[in-house]
Every structure is written in structure tokens, then in C-alpha cells.
C-alpha positions in Angstrom: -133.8 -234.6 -71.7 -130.2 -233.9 -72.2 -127.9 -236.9 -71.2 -124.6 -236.0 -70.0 -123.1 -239.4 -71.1 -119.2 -240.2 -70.0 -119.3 -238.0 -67.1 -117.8 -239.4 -64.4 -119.2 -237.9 -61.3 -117.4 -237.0 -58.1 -115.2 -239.0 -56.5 -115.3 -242.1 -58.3 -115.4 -243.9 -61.6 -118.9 -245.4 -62.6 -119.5 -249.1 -60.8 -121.8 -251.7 -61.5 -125.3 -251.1 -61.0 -127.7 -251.8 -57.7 -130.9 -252.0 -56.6 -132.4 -248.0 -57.0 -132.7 -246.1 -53.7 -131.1 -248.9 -51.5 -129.0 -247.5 -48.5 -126.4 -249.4 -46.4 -124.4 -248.9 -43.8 -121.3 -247.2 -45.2 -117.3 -248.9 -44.1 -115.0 -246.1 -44.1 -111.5 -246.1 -45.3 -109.1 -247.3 -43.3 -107.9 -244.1 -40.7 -111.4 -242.5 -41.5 -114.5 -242.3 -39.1 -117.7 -243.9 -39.8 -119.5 -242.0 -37.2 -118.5 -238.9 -35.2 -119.9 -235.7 -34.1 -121.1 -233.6 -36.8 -121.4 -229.4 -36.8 -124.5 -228.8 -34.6 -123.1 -231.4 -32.3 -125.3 -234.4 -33.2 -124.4 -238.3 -33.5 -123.1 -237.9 -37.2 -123.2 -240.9 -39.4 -123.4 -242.2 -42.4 -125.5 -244.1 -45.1 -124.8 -245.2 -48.7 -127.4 -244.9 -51.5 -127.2 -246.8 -54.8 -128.8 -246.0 -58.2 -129.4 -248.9 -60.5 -128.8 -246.6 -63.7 -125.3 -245.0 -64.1 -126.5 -243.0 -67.4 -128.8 -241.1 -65.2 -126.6 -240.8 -61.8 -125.4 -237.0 -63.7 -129.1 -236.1 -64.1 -130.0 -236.6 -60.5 -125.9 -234.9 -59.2 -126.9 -231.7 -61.3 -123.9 -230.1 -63.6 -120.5 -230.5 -62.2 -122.6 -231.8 -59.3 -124.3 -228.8 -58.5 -127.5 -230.7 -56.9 -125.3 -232.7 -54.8 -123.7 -229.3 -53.4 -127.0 -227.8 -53.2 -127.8 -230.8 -51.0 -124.6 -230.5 -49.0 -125.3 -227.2 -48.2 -129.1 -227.0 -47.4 -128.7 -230.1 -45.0 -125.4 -229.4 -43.4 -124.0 -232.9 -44.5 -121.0 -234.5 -46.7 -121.8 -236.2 -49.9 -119.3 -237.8 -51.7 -120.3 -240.3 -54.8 -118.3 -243.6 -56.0 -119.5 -244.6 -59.0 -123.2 -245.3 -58.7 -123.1 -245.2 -54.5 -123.5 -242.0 -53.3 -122.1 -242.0 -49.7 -124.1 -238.9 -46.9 -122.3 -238.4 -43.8 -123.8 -236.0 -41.2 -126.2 -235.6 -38.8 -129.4 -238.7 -38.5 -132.5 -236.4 -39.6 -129.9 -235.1 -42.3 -128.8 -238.0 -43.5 -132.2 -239.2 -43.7 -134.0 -236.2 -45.4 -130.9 -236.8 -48.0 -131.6 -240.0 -48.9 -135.3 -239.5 -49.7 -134.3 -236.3 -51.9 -131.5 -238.3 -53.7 -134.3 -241.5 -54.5 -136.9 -239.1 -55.6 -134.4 -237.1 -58.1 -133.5 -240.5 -59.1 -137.2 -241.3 -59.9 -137.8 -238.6 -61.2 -135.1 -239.1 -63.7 -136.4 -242.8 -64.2 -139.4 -241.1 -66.1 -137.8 -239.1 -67.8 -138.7 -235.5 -66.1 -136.5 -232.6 -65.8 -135.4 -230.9 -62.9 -133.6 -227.6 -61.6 -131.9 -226.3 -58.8 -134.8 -224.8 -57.6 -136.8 -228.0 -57.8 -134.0 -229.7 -55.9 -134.0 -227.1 -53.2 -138.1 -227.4 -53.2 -137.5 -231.2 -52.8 -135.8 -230.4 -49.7 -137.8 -228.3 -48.5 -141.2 -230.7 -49.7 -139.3 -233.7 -47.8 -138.3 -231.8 -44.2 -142.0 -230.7 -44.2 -144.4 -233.6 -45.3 -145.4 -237.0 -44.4 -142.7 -239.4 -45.9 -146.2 -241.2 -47.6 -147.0 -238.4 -49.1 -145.7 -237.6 -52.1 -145.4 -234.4 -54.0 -148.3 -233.3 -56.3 -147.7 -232.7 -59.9 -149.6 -230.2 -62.7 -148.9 -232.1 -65.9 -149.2 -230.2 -69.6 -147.2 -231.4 -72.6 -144.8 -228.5 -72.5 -143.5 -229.2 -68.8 -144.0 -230.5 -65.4 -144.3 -228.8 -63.0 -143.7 -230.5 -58.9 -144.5 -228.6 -55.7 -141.7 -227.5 -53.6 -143.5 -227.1 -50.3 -145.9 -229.2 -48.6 -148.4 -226.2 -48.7 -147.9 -226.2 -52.3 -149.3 -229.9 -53.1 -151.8 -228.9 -50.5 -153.1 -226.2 -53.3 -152.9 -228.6 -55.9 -154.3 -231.6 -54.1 -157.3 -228.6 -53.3 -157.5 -227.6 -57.0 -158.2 -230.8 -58.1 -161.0 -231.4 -55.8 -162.8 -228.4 -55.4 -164.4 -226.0 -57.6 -163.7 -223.3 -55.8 -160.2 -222.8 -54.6 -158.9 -219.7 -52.7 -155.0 -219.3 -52.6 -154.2 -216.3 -50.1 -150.1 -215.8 -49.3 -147.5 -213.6 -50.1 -145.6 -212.9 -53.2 -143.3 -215.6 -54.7 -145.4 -219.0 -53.2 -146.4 -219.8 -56.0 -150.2 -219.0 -55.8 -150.6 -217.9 -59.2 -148.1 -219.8 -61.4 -149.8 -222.9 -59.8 -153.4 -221.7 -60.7 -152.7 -221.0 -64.1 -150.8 -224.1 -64.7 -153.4 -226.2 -63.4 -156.0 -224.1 -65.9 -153.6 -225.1 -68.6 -153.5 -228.6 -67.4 -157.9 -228.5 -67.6 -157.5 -227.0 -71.1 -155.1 -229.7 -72.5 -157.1 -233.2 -70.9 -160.4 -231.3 -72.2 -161.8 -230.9 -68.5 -162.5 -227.7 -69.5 -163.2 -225.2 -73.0 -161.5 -222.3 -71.8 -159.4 -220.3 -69.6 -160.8 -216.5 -68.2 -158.1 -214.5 -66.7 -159.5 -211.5 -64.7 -157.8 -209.1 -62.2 -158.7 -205.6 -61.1 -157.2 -202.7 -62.6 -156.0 -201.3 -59.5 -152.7 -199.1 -59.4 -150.3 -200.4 -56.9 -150.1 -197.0 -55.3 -149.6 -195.2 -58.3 -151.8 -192.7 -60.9 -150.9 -194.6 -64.2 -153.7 -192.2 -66.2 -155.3 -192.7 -69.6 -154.4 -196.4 -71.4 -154.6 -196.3 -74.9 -155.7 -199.1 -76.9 -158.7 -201.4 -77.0 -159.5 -203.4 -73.8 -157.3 -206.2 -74.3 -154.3 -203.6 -74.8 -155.6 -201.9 -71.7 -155.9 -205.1 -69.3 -152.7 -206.2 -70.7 -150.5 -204.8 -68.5 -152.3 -206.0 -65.2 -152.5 -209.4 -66.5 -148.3 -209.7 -67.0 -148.1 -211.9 -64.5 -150.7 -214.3 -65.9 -149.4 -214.5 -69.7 -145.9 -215.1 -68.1 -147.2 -218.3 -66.5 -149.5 -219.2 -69.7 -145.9 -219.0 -71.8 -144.0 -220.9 -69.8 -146.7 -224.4 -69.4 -147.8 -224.3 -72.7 -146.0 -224.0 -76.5 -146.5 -220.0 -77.4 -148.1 -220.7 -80.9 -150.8 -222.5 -78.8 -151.1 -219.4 -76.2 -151.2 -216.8 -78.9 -154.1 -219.1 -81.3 -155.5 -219.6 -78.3 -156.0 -215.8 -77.1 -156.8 -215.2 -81.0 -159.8 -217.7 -80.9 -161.2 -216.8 -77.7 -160.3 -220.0 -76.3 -158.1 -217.8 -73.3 -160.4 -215.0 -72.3 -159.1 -211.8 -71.0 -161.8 -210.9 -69.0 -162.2 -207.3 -67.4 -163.3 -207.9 -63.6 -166.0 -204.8 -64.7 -167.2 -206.9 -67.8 -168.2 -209.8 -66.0 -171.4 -208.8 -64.3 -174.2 -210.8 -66.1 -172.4 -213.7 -67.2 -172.5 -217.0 -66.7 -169.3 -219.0 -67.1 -169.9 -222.4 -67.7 -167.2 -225.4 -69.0 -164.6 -223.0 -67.8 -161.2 -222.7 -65.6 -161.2 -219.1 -64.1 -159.1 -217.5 -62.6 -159.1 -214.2 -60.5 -155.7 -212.8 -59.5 -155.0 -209.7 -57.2 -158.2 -210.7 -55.4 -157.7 -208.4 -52.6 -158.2 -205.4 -54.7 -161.7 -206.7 -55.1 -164.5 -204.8 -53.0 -167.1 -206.6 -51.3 -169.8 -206.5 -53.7 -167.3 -207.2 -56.6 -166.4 -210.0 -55.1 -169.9 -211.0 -54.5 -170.6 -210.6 -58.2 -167.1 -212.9 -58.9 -168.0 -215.6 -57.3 -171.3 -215.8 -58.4 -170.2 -216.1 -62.2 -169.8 -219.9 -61.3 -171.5 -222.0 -63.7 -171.6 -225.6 -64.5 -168.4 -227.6 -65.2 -166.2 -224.6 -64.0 -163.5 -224.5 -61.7 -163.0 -220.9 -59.9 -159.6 -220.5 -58.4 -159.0 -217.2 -56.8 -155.6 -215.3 -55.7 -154.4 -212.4 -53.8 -152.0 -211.5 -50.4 -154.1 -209.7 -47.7 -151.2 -208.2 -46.4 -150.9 -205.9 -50.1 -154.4 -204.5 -50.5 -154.0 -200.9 -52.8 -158.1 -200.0 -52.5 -158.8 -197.1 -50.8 -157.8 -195.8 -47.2 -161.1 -197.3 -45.4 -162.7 -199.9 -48.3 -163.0 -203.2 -47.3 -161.2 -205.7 -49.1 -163.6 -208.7 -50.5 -161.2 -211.0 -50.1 -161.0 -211.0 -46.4 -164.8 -211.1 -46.5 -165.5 -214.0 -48.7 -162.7 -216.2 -47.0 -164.3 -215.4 -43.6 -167.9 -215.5 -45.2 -167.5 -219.2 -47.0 -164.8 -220.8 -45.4 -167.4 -223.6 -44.0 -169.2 -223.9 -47.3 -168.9 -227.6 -48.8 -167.0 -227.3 -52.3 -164.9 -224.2 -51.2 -161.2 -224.7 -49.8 -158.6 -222.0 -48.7 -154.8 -222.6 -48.6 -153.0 -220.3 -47.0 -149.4 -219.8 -47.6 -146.5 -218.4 -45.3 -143.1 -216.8 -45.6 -141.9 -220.4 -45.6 -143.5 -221.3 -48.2 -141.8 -218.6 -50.5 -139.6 -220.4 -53.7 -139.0 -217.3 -55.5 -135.2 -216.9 -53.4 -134.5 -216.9 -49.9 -134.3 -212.9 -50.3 -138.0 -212.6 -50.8 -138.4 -215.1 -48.3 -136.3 -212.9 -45.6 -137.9 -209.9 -47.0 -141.7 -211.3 -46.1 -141.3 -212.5 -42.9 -139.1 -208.8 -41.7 -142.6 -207.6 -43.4 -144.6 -210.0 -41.0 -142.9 -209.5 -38.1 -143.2 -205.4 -38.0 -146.7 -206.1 -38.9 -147.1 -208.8 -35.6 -145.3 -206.0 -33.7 -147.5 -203.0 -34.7 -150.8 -205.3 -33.8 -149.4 -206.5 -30.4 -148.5 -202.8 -29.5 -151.7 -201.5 -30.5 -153.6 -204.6 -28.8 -151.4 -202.9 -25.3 -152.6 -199.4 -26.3 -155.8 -199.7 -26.3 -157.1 -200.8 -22.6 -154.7 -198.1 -21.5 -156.6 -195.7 -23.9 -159.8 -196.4 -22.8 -159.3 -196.4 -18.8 -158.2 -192.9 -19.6 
């Protein structure tokens, strides 16, 4: 990890070092405030945390303190650092939430990990959300780590790593699939597993793409995108390209698999919901010994024809009671692709609430006609 040594971060010059993560009660300047009314109106106060290590106190503020602002912003609070005390003024649940984000960059730094804006914003967002005992699950491979950044998120992990059947059902941009294929990669690397099948069914998204040239890997490609991206990005690419080469990552037609048993495997199906019924039924029952099965898809974005029945739905209703089987649903919150998509998914929701609860009205009225 890059070390950003002689940096001195804002507002102060670096200071001795103290216990990691302690807080205090913070003595304003002389003329200054310690406590006051902060911008929602709330008892706003203030608490001091102190990091033992100044060499890593620019790892955990970000680049010209960019996690600190980040933090500033998302929590509506003040954060001003002296040497290796960080001082957060604001309201108490800020304050608080704050603190916890601030000890577990600092941790996180402590071991050496890595960490973006977007896993500071998913901190955040992990610490508003969960029990303060619970921490956030982790998918380890040797290219990267990769931390939730919702509660639902180490929910689906926590679920992957005890079930053998896993369904992940939510909108685009929670993470559903990146998190499935990184924990496949994870299997593949601590030999849990031989292999890694990707399947997903050729289904246009609402378009006629016509005749695919090439042999079948060359015609899957394209559906699968979204898959290799994710297998790219956890593991080195020599290792994803020897391994597609050696059959050690399958791309596996959803057609093709009828007949098959897949044993000592991590499989994943993505687009699920473009499954019918009785391909889902023939899916699931692929499962063979020492497999994990880890199936994707949004309900709300099902492309099969006007009328067909989605498997998806079917099999989540079907086997939701079925020991060995989870389901973690996401929502709009849980969306870490941007805030856009985010605002974009639940405008989508709430029309599609609205259209239900209006047709829910129409119908008595239809039928006392």
C-alpha cells in the first residue's frame, strides 16, 4: 500500500502517539463552543479520537483528506484533525457513527488493507445500519479485499459461506453479482472448490440482437460481460485467462447444462429471472456434492415473454423454507453503484408501488359492476 509519508494532515502538525480509537471529551479553544446546537437542531457536541500510528493517520484521512470530507458531508458533522487527534463536532448519533467509521479505517489500515471512497462511504452506510457487534464481512483472494458496504451485503456473504444454495434477488448496482463471483474466486483460491461455472440465459434485454458468430464461448461472451469484469478485477488476469483456457472457469450455456452433474464446484447463475420454470427446475438440480450454487437476478427486470412465468419468483417462493437454502433480498438502499442509481431504483419502485395500489382500488370497483 502506498504511504503518503510527511504529509501533514489538516489542521495540525503530527503529535505524539495514543492509544488507537480512544475518544475524549474535546476542550475547545478559548472564545469557541464545546457544545451548541448543530444544523438539524440537535445537542451538538464533540469527541476527540486518537490513532496510535501517525504514518497511517493519511491512509485512514484519504488524499488531501478526501475521507475526512466524505465523512463531514455524509454525517452532517465538523472534523478537524491535530496531529494524530482527530476532533468530530456535531450532532450525538453523528458524532458517534463518526468515531466508529474513523477506528475501523484506522484498523483497517493497521493490516495493511486498502480502501476507497466508496468503501468509506459503504462504511458509513455498514455502521448507521448494523449492530455495533457486528462487524463487516469480508471476501478475501490474493489480488484484493473486498468489505461489504451495507448491512445487507455482509448478510449475503455471512449466507454464502453457510449455505450451499444462496439466492441474491435486488436491483442493479447492490452488489449481488460482484459479491458472488468474488466469493467463487475466494473457493477457487483456499481450494474449497475445483472450479467456477458461470451460466446466464441468453435473453435479449428487449432487443433482436440476431445471428452470433463464433463458437459458443464467443457467443455466450457477451451475456457473461458482467461476470469476466468481476473475475478481472479479484483475481490476477494471467490466472483468469489460464484458467478459462484449462477449463478450470467454465462458461457454461444455461441450455448445455441439462444432464450434468456439477460436483466440487462454485456456480453461479446470473440474470436468473430470465430463467423459466422448468429451466430453473433443471438449474437447481445440477447441485452435486461439494458445490456451492449461488444464484442472481432483480424481479423487477424480467425480458421473457409477455405472459411466461419467471422461475425465479417460483423457486424463491417454492424453497424458501427448505433447510440449506437462504435468500437475501436487497433494496434501493442497498445500492453502492452511486446515489444516481440509487435515486433512479427507488423513482422505479415507487411508480411500481403506485400502479399496484391503484389497481388493488380498481378491482372491487370492477367487479361490483
Amino acid at each position: 500500500m502506498a504511504e503518503k509519508s510527511g504529509k501533514t494532515p489538516r489542521g495540525g502538525s503530527p503529535g505524539a502517539g495514543l492509544r488507537a480509537g480512544a475518544s475524549m471529551p474535546y476542550s475547545a479553544p478559548a472564545g469557541s463552543a464545546s457544545s451548541g446546537l448543530g444544523s438539524s437542531g440537535t445537542t451538538s457536541n464533540r469527541i476527540v479520537v486518537s490513532l496510535d500510528d501517525n504514518r497511517l493517520i493519511p491512509l485512514v484521512l484519504g488524499e488531501h483528506d478526501a475521507h475526512m470530507a466524505l465523512i463531514e458531508q455524509v454525517l452532517g458533522v465538523k472534523a478537524v484533525a491535530h496531529g494524530n487527534m482527530i476532533s468530530v463536532s456535531g450532532p450525538d448519533t453523528a458524532i458517534a457513527v463518526a468515531k466508529q467509521v474513523l477506528e475501523a479505517l484506522y484498523a483497517r489500515a493497521l493490516r495493511g488493507e486498502e480502501f476507497s471512497a466508496g468503501d468509506v462511504e459503504g462504511l458509513i452506510r455498514h455502521t448507521r445500519s448494523a449492530p455495533v457487534n457486528e462487524g463487516m464481512a469480508q471476501i478475501r483472494t490474493r489480488k484484493k479485499i473486498v468489505t461489504a458496504r451495507t448491512a445487507m451485503q455482509s448478510s449475503y456473504i455471512r449466507a454464502l459461506e453457510r449455505s450451499d444454495l444462496v439466492f441474491g434477488l435486488g436491483p442493479a448496482g447492490t452488489g449481488k453479482t460482484y459479491l458472488a463471483v468474488a466469493f467463487a474466486a475466494q473457493c477457487l483460491e483456499k481450494n474449497l472448490v475445483d472450479r467456477i461455472i458461470l451460466s446466464r440465459p441468453a435473453v435479449e434485454a428487449g432487443e433482436r440482437l440476431g445471428f452470433l458468430p463464433g463458437d459458443m464461448k464467443e457467443k455466450v461472451d457477451p451475456y457473461l460481460r458482467p461476470l469476466y469484469d468481476a473475475l478481472y478485477d479479484v483475481l490476477p488476469a494471467e490466472k483468469v485467462e489460464k484458467a478459462i483456457t484449462d477449463g478450470t472457469i467454465e462458461i457454461a450455456p444455461l441450455a448445455f447444462m441439462r444432464g450434468r452433474t456439477l460436483a466440487n464446484a462454485a456456480v453461479i447463475l446470473d440474470e436468473a429471472q430470465n430463467t423459466t420454470p422448468m429451466q430453473m427446475k433443471m438449474f437447481l438440480t445440477r447441485l452435486g456434492e461439494g458445490s456451492k450454487m449461488i444464484v442472481t437476478g432483480d424481479p423487477t427486470q424480467i425480458d421473457l415473454p409477455t405472459g411466461q412465468k419467471s422461475g425465479l419468483d417460483e423457486a424463491v417462493g417454492l424453497l424458501g423454507l427448505v433447510k440449506g437454502i437462504e435468500s437475501i433480498r436487497f433494496q434501493a438502499q442497498d445500492v453502492v453503484r452511486r446515489d444516481l442509481v440509487a435515486r433512479i431504483v427507488k423513482a422505479y419502485e415507487a411508480a411500481a408501488t403506485a400502479a399496484a395500489a391503484d389497481k388493488q382500488q380498481r378491482t372491487p370497483a370492477a367487479g361490483r359492476g
